[in-house]
Backbone as numpy.savetxt, mean C-alpha at the origin, in Angstrom:
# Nx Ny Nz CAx CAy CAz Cx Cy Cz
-28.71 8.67 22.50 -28.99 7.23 22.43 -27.73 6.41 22.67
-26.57 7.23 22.23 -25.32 6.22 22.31 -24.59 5.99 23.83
-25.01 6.99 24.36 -24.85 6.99 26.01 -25.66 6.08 26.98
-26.88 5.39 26.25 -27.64 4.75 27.10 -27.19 3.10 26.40
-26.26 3.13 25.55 -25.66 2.01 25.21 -24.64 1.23 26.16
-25.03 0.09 26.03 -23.42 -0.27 26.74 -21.79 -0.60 26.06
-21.03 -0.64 26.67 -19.85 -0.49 26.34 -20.04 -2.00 25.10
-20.30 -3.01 25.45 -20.41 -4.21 24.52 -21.28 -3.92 23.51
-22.46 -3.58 23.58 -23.45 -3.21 22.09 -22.72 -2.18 21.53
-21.87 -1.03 21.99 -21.54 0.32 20.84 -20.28 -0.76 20.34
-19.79 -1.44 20.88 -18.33 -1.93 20.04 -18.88 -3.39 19.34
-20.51 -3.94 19.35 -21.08 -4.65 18.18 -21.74 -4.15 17.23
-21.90 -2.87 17.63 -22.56 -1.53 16.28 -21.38 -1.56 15.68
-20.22 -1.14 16.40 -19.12 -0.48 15.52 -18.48 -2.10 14.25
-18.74 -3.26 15.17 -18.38 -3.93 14.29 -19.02 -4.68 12.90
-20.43 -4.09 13.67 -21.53 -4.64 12.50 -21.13 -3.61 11.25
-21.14 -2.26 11.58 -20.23 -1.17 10.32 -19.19 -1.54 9.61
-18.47 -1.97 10.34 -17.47 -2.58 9.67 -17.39 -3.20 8.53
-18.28 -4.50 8.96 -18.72 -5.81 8.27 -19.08 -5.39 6.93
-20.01 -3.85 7.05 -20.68 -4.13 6.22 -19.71 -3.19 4.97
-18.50 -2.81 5.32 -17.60 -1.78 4.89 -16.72 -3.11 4.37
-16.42 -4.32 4.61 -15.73 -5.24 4.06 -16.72 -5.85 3.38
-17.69 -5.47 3.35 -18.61 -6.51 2.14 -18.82 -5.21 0.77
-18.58 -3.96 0.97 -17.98 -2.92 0.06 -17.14 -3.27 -0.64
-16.19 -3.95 0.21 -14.60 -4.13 -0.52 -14.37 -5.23 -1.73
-15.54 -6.22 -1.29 -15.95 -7.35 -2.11 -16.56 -7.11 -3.22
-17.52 -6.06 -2.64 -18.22 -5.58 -4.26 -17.61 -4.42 -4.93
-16.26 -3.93 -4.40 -15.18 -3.29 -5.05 -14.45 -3.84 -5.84
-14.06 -5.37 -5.52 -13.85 -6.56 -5.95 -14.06 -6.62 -7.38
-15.35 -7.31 -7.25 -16.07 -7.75 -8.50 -16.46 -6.63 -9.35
-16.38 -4.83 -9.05 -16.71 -4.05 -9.93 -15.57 -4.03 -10.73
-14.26 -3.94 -9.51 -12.95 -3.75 -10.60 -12.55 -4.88 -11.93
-12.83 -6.05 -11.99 -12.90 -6.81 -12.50 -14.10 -6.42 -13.83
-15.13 -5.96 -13.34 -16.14 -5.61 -14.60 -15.20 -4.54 -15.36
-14.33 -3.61 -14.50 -13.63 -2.35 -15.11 -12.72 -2.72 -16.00
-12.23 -4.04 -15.84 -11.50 -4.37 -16.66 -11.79 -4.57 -17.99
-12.77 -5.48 -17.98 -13.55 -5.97 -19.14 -13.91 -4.43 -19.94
-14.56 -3.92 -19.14 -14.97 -2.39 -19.90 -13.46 -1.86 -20.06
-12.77 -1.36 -19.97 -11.89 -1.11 -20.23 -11.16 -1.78 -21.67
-11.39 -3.22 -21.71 -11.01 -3.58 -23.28 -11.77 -3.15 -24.40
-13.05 -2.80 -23.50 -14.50 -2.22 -24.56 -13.74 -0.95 -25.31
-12.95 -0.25 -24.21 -12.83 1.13 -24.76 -11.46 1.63 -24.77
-10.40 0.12 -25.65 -9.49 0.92 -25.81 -9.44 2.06 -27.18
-10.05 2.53 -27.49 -10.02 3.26 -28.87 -11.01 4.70 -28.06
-11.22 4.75 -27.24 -11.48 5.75 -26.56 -10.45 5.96 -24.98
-9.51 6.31 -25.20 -8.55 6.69 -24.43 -9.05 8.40 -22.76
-9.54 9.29 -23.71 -9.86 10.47 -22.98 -11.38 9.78 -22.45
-12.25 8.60 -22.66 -13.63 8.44 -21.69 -12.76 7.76 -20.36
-12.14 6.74 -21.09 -11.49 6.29 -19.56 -10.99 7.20 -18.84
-9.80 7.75 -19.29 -9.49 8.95 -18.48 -10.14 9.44 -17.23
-11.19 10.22 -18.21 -12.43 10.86 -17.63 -12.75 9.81 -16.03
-13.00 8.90 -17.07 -13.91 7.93 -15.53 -12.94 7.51 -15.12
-11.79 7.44 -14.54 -11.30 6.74 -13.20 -10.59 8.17 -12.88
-10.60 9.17 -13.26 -10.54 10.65 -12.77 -11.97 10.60 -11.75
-12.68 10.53 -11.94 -14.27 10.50 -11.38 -14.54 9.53 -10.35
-13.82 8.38 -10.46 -14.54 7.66 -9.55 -13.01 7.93 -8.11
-11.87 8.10 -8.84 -11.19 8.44 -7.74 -11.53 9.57 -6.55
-12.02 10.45 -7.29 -12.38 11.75 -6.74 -13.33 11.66 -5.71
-14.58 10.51 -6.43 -15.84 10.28 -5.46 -15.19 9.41 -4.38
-14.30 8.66 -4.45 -13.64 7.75 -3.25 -12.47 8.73 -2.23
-11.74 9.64 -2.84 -10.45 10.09 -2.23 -10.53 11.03 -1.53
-11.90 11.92 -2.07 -11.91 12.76 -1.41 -12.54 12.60 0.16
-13.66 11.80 0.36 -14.26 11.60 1.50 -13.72 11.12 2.13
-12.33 9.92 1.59 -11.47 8.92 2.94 -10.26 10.05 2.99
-9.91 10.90 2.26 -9.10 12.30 2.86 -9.80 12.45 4.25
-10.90 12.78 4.22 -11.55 13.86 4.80 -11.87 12.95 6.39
-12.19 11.67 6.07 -12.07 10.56 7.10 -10.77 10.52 7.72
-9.88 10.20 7.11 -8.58 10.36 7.83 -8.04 11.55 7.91
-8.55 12.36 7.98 -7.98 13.73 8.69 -8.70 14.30 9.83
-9.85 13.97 10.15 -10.54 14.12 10.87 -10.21 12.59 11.94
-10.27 11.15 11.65 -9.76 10.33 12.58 -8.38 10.92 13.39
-7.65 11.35 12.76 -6.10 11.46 13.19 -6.78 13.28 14.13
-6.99 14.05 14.22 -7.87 14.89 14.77 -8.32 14.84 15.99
-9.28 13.11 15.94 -9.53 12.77 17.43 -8.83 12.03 17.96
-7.87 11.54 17.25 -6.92 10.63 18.16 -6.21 11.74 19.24
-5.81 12.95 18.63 -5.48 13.72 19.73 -6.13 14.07 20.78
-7.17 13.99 20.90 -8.29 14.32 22.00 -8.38 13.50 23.27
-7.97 12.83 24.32 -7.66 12.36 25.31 -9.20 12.15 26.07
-9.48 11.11 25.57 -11.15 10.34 25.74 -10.91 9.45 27.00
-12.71 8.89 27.28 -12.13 7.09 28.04 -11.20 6.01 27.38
-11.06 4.85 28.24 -10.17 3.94 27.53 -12.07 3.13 26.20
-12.67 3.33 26.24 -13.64 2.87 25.50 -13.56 3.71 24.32
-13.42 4.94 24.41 -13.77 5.74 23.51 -12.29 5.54 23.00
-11.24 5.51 23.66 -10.25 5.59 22.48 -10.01 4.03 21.87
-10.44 2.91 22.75 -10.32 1.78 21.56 -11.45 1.92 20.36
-12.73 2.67 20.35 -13.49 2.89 19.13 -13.01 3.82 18.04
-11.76 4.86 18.43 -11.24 5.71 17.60 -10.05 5.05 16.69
-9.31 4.31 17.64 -8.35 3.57 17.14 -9.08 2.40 15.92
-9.84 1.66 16.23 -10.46 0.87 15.53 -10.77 1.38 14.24
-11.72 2.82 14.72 -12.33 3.56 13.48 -11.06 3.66 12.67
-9.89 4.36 12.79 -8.56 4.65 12.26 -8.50 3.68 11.84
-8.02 2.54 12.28 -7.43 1.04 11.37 -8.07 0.77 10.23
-9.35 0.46 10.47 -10.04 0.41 9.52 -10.20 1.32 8.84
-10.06 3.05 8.38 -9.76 3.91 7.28 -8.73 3.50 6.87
-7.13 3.19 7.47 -6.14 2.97 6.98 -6.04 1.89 5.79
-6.89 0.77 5.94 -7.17 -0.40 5.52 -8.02 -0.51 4.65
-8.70 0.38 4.60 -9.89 0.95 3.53 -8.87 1.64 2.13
-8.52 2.55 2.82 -7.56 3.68 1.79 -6.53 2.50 0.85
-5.57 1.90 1.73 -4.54 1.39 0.89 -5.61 0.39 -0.14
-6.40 -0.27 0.06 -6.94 -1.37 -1.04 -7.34 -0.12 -2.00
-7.71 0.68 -1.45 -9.01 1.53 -2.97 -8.35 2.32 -3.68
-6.51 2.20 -3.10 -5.05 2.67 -4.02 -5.24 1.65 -4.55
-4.70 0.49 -4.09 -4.46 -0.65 -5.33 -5.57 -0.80 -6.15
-6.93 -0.91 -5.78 -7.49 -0.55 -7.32 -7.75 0.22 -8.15
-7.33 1.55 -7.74 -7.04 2.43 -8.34 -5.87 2.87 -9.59
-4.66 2.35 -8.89 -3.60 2.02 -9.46 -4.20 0.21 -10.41
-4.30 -0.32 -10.18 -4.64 -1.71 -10.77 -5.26 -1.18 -12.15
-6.42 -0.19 -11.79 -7.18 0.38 -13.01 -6.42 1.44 -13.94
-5.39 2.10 -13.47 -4.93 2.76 -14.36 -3.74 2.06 -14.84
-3.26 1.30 -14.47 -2.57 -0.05 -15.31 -3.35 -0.45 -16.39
-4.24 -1.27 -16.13 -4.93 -1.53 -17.00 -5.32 -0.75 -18.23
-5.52 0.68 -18.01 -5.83 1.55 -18.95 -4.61 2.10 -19.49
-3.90 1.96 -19.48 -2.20 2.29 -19.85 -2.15 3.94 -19.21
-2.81 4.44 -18.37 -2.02 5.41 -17.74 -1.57 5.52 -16.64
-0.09 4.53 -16.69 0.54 4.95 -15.55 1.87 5.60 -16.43
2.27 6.81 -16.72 3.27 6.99 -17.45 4.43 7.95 -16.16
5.37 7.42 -16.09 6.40 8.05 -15.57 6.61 9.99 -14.89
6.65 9.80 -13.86 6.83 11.19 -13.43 8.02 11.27 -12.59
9.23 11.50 -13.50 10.80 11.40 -12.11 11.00 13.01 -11.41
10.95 13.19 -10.49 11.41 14.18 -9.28 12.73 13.52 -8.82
13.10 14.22 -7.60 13.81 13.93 -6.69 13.26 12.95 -5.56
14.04 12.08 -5.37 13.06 11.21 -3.98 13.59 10.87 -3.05
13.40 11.41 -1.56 13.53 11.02 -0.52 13.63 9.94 0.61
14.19 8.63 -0.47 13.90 7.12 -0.10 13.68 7.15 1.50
14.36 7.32 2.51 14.44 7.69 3.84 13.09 7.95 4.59
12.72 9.54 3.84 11.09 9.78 4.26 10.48 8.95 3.63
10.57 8.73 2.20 9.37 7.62 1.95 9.26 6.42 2.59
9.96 6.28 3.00 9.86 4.73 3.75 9.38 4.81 5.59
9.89 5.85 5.95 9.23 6.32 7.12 7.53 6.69 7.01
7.49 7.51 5.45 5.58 7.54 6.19 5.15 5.92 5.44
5.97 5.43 4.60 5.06 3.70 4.54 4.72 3.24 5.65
6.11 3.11 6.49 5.78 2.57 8.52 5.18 3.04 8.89
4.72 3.87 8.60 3.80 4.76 9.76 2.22 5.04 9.32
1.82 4.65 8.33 1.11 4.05 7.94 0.78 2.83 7.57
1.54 1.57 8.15 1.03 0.60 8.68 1.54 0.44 9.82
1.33 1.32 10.77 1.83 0.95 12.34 0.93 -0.07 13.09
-0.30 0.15 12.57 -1.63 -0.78 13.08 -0.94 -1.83 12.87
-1.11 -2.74 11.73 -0.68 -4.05 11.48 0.83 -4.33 12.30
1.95 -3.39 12.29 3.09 -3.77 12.99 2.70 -3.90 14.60
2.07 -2.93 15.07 1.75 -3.28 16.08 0.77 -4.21 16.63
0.16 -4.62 15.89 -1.08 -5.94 16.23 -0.48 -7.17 16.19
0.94 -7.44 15.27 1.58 -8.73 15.31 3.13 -8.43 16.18
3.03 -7.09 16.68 3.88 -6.76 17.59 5.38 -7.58 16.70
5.20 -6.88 15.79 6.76 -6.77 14.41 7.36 -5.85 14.64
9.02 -6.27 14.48 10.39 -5.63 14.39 10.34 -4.90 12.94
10.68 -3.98 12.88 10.95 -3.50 10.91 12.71 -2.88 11.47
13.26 -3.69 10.69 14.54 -3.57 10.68 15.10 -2.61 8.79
15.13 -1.53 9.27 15.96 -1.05 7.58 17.12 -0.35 7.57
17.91 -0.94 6.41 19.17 -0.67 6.08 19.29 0.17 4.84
19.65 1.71 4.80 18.82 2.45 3.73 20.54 3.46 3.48
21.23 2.47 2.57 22.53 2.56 2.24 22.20 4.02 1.00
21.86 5.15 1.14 21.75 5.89 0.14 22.47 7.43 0.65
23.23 8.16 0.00 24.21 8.78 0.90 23.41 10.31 0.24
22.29 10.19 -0.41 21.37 11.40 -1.12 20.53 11.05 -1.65
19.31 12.15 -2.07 18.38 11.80 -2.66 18.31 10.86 -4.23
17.39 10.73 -4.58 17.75 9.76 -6.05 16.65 10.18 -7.00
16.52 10.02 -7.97 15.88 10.60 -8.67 14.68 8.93 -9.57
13.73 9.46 -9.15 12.87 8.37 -9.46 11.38 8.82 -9.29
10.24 8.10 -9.75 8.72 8.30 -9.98 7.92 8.05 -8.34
8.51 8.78 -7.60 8.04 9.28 -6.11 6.79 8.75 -5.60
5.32 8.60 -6.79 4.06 7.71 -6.40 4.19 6.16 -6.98
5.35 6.09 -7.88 5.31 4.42 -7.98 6.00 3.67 -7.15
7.50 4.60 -6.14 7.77 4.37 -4.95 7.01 3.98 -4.18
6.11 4.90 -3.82 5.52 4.87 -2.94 4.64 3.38 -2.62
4.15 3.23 -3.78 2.95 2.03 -4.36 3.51 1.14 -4.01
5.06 0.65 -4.48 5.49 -0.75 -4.24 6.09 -0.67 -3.21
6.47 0.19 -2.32 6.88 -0.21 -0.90 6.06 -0.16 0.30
4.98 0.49 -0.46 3.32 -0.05 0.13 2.90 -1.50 0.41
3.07 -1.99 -0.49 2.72 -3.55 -1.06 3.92 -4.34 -0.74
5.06 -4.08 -0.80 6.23 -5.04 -0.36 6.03 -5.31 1.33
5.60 -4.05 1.82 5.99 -3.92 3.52 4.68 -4.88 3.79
3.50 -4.40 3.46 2.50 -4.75 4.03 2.40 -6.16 3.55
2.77 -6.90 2.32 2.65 -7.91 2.30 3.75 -8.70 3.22
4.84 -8.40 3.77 5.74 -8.85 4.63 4.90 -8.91 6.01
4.21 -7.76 6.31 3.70 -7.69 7.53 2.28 -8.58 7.72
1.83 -8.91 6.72 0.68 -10.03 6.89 0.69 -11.34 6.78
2.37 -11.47 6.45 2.67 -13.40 6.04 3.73 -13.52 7.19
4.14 -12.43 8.01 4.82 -12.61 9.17 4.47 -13.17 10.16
5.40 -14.22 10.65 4.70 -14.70 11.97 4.56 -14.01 13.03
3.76 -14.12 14.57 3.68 -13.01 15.45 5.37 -12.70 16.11
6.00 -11.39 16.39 7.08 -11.42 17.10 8.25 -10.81 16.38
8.35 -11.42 14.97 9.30 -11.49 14.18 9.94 -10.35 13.33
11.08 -10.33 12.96 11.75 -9.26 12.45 11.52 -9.38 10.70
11.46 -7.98 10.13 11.10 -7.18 8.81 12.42 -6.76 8.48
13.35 -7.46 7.85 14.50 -6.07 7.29 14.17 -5.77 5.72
14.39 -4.82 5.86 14.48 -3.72 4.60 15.53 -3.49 4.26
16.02 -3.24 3.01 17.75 -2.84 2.81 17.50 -2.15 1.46
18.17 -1.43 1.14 17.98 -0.39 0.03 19.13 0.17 -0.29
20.00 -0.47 -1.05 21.45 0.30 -1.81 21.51 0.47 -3.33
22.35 1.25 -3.63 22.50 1.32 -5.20 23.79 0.49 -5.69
23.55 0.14 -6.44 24.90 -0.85 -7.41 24.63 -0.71 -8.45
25.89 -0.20 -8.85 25.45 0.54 -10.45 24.96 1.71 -10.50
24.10 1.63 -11.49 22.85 2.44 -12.01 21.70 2.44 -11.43
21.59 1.17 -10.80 20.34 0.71 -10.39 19.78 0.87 -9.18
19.03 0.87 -8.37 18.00 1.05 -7.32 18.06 -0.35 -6.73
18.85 -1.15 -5.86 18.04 -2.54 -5.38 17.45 -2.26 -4.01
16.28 -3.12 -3.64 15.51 -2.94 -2.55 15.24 -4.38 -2.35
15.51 -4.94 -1.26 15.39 -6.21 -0.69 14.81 -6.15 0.76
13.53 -6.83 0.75 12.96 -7.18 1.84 12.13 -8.41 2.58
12.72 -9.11 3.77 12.79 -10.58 4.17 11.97 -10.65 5.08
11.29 -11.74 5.54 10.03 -11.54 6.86 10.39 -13.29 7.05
9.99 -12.96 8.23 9.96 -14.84 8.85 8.24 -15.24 8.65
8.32 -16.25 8.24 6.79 -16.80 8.31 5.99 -17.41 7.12
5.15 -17.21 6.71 4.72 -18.44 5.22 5.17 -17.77 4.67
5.87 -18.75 3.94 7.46 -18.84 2.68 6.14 -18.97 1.16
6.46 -18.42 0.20 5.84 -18.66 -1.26 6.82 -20.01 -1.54
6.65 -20.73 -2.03 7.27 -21.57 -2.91 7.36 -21.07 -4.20
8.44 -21.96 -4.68 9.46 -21.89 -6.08 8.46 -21.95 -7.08
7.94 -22.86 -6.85 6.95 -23.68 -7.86 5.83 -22.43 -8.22
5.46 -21.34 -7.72 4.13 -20.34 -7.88 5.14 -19.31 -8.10
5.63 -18.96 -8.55 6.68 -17.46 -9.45 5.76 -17.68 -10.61
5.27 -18.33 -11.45 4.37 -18.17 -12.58 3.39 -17.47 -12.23
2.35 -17.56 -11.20 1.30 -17.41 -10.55 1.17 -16.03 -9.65
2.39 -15.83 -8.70 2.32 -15.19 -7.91 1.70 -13.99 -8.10
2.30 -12.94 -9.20 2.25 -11.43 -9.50 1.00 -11.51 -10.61
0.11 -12.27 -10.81 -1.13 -12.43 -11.15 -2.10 -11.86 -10.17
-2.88 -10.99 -10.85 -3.90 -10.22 -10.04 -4.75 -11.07 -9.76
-5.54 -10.64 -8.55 -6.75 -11.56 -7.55 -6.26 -12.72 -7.49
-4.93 -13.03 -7.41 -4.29 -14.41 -7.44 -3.66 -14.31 -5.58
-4.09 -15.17 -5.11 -3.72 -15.35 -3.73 -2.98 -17.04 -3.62
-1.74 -17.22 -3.66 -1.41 -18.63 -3.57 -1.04 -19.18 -2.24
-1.48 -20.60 -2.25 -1.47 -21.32 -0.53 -0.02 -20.99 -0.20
-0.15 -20.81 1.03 1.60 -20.92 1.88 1.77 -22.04 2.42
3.04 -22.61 3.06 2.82 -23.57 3.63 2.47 -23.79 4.91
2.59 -23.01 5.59 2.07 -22.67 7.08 1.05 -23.25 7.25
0.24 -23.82 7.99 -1.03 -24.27 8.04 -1.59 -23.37 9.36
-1.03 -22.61 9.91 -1.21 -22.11 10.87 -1.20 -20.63 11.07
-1.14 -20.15 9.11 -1.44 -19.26 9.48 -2.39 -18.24 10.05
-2.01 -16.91 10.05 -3.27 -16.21 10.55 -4.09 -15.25 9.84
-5.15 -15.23 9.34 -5.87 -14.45 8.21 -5.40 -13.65 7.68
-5.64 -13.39 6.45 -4.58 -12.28 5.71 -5.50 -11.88 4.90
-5.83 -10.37 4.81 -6.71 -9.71 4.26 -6.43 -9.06 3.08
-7.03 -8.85 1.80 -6.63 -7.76 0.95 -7.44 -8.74 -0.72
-7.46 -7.96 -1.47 -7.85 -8.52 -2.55 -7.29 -9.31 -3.77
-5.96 -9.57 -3.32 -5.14 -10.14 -4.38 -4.20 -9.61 -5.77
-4.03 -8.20 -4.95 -3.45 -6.83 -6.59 -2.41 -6.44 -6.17
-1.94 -6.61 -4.81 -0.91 -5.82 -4.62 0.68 -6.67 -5.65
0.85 -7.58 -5.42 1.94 -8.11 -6.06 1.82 -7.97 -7.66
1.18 -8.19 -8.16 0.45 -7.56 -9.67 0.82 -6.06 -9.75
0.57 -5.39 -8.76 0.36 -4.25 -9.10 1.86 -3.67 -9.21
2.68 -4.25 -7.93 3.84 -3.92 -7.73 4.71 -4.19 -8.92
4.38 -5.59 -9.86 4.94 -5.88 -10.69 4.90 -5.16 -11.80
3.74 -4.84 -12.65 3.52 -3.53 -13.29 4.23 -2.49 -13.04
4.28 -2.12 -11.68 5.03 -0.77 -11.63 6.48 -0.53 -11.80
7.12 -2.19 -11.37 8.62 -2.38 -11.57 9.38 -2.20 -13.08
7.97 -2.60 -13.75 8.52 -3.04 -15.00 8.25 -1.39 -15.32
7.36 -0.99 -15.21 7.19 0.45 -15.90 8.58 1.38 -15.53
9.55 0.91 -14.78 10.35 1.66 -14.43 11.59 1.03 -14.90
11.88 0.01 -15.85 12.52 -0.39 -16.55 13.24 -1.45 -15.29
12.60 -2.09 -14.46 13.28 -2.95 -13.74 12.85 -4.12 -13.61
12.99 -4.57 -12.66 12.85 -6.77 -12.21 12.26 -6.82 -11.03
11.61 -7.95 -10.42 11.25 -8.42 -9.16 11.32 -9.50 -9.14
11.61 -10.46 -8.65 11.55 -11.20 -7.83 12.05 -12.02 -6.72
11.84 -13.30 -5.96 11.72 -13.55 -4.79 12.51 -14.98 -4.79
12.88 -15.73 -3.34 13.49 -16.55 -3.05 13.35 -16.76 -1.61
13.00 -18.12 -1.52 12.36 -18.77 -0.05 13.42 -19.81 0.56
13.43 -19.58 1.64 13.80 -20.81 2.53 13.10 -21.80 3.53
13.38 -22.25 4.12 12.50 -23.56 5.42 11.37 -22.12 6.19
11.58 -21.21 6.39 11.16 -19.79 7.26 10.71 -18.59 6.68
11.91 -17.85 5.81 12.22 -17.02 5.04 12.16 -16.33 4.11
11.31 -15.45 3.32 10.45 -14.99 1.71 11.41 -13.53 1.81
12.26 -13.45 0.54 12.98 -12.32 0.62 12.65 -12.03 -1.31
12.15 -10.59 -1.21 11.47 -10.10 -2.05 12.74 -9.27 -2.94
13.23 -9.32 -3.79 14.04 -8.39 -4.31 13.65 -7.37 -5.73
13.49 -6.26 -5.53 13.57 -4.94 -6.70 14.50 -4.45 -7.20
15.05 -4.23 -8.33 15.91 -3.63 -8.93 15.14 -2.65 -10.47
15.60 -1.63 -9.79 15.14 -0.39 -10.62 16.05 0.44 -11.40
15.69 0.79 -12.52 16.98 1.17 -12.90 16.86 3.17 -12.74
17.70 3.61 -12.11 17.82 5.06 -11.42 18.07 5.78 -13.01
17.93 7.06 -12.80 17.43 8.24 -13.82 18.52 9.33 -13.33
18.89 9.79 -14.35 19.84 11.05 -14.42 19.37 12.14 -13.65
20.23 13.38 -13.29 19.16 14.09 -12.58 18.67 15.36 -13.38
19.56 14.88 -14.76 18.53 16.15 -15.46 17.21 15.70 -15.95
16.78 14.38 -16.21 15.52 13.71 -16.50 14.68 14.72 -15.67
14.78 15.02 -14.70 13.69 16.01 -13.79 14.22 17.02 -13.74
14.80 18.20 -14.30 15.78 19.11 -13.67 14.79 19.96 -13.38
13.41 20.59 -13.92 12.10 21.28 -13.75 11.92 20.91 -12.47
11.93 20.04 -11.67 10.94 19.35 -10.51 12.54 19.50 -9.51
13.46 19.53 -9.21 14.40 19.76 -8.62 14.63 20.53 -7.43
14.01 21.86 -7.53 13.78 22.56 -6.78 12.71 23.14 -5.92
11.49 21.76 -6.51 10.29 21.77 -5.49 10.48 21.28 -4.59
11.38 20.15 -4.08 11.20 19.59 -2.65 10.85 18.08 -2.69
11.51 17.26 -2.98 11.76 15.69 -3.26 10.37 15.24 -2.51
9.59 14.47 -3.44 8.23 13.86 -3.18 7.48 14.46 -2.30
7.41 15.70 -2.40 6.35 16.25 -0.94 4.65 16.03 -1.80
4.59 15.98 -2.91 3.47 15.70 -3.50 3.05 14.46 -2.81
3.88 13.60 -2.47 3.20 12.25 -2.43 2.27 12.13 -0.95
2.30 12.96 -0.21 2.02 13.04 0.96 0.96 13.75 1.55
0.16 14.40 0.43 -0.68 15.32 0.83 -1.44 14.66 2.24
-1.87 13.73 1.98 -3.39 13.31 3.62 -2.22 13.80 4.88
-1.19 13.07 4.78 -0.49 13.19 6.09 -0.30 14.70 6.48
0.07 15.72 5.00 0.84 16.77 5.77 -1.01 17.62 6.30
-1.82 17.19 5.76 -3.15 17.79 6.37 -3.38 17.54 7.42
-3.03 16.02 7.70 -3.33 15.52 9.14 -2.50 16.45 10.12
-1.63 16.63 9.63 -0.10 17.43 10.62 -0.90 18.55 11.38
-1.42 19.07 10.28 -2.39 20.63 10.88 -3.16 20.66 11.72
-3.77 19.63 11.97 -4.81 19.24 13.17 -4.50 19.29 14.34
């Protein structure tokens, strides 16, 4: 049947799917929000929560595993130019799927107080390479520079999936308030003890005045841009990021100019006997499982 389609109806099927995969996200939305509420129901039951966002992760992670390992699969396969803009598409949209149903995932185990500390060894370098590369879609759709300066002369010792989380959410929120064209720097040195990570984008600036507001969940505040260009996501990532800073005994925040939103982290770094058990597994390779599956394909 899909062969007797034309090239314009299979790519208004594919988008009607879509549609109806962002009206998911909405009622992902409003469930996480009920989770919350339930969640105050049951702080005196610690192991039911547990249980259930063990469960509902599983019913979500495992199938968009299995989606994005199989998308990345056919991208290798050398199709028409039709068939590979429907693969690419399909891909974007898993990519875009996955990172939100982290942040509420992570959002929910905030909420439930289990996000507790796990320090390894960490590979700031690779981690920040598969962040880019998992949002290459968005860099390449606003056809963005990512400029990084990654002053670290060895590994460091830090919580490898809360890395991961907030330089998830730092990049991608840089890459959706960026104007088209424009340069991303990243910079990442240690001073002190501490971990700082600073990252700047040209394009709607936050104002001074919303630092109260900002790192408030489902909180989305106006920019001044009037021109900007849609910006998608549910309103957790800066919340979420903030949670995670603090869980790591550090600070965030930001400072704008006429152009300019430069995000700053400071974390405070961990001895390396804090992990000395985890040392000789191989600095954050846990964090990576989808990708190194995809590799195999």
């Amino acid at each position: 049947m899909a062969e007797n389609m034309s090239d314009k109806a299979l790519l208004e099927e594919i988008e009607k799917r879509f549609e109806q995969k962002n009206t998911m996200l909405e009622e992902l939305e409003f469930s996480t929000k009920k989770l919350y509420d339930l969640n105050e129901k049951l702080k005196e039951n610690d192991s039911v929560k547990g249980e259930f966002l063990s469960l509902i992760k599983n019913v979500f992670n495992n199938p968009i595993s299995s989606l994005l390992n199989l998308s990345s699969m056919m991208q290798k396969n050398e199709d028409s130019p039709k068939t590979e803009k429907i693969k690419s598409f399909i891909n974007t949209e898993l990519l875009k799927l996955n990172f939100q149903l982290n942040n509420i995932f992570t959002a929910s185990e905030i909420e439930a107080g289990e996000i507790g500390n796990y320090f390894s060894e960490v590979d700031v370098q690779k981690l920040f390479d598969e962040v880019v590369l998992a949002f290459t879609y968005l860099i390449e759709e606003k056809s963005l520079v990512i400029e990084s300066h990654i002053h670290l002369e060895e590994t460091i010792i830090s919580d490898a999936k809360k890395l991961d989380c907030i330089l998830s959410n730092i990049i991608s929120n840089a890459c959706e308030y960026s104007f088209r064209g424009k340069k991303i720097i990243l910079s990442v040195d240690i001073e002190g003890k501490n971990l700082l990570i600073r990252i700047t984008n040209i394009g709607d600036v936050i104002l001074k005045e919303h630092k109260k507001e900002v790192f408030n969940r489902f909180k989305k505040v106006d920019k001044r841009s009037k021109a900007r260009e849609s910006v998608e996501g549910l309103g957790l990532g800066l919340s979420v990021v903030n949670a995670l800073v603090e869980s790591l005994d550090g600070t965030i925040d930001y400072e704008s100019s006429e152009e300019a939103t430069t995000f700053s982290i400071v974390l405070k770094l961990q001895d390396k006997n804090v992990s000395q058990a985890l040392l000789g597994e191989g600095g954050n390779e846990f964090m990576f499982d989808d990708f190194d599956d995809m590799k195999e394909f």
